[in-house]
N, C-alpha and C positions, 0 to 999 in steps of 0.2 A: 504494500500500500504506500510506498515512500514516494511512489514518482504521481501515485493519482489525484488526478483533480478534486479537489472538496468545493460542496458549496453549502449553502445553508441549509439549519436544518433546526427546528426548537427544543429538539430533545439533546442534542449534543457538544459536548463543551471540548474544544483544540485545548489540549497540555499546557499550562501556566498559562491561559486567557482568559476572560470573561464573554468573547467571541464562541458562538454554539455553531461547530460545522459539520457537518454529514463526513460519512468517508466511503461513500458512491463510489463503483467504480464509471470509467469511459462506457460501455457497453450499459450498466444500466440510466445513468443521466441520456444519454443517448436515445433509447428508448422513451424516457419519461418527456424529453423535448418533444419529440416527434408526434407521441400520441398528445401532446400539448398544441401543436401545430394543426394536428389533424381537426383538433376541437372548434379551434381558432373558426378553420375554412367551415366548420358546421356550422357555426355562430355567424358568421358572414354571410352563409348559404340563408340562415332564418331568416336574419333581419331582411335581405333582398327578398325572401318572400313573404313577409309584411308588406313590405315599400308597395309588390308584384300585385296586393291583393288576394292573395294565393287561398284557396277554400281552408278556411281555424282549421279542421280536423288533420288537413294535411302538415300545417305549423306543426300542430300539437303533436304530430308523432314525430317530428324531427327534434322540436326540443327534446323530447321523450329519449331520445336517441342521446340526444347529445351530453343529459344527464346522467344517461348510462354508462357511457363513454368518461365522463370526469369522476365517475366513481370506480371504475377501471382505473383510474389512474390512482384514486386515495386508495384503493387495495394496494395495488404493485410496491408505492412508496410505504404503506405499511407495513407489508412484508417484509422491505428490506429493511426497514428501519428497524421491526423488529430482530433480524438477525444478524445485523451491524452495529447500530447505534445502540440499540437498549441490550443487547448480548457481553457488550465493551464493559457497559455500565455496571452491570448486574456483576462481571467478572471482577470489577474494581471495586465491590462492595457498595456499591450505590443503591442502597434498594427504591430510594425516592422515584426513580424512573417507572417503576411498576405504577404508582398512583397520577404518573403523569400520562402513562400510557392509555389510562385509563380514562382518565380523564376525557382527553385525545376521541378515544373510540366513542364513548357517548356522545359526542357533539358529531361527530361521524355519522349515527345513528339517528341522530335529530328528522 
């Protein structure tokens, strides 16, 4: 993990900082951009069928879509968060990470 990219993350804290960063590798940020990208051109696609007049029921199943798709993505980073970022923690005797994870997941579940 020496040479991989970090970027941010809430649950995680970089060694002597008060800066919290993930420690993601290239392959899964990569992923996580893309299906972030992919969301984007949904959100684009919606609002031009508003602008279009496009018949509600047809809207409402692309949002429908596109909700599905952004929570696809809070799984994926939760997965890894859980077996990177809170696995770190937990190994460092941090147990506060478990009530944050939790945390986390309820509002997830909202």
């Amino acid at each position: 993990m020496d040479n991989e990219k970090q970027i941010s993350c809430p649950a995680c804290e970089s060694a002597g900082s008060k800066e919290r960063l993930s420690h993601h590798d290239e392959k899964t940020i990569r992923e996580l951009v893309n299906r972030i990208n992919r969301i984007e051109g949904q959100l684009r696609g919606i609002k031009g069928m508003i602008e279009r007049h496009v018949y509600c029921d047809d809207i409402l199943n692309q949002i429908a879509s596109a909700n599905s798709a952004l929570h696809g993505v809070a799984k994926l980073l939760l997965e890894k968060h859980m077996k990177s970022c809170v696995k770190e923690q937990l190994q460092e005797g941090d147990d506060q990470v478990i009530d944050e994870v939790l945390k986390t997941i309820f509002r997830m579940m909202r």
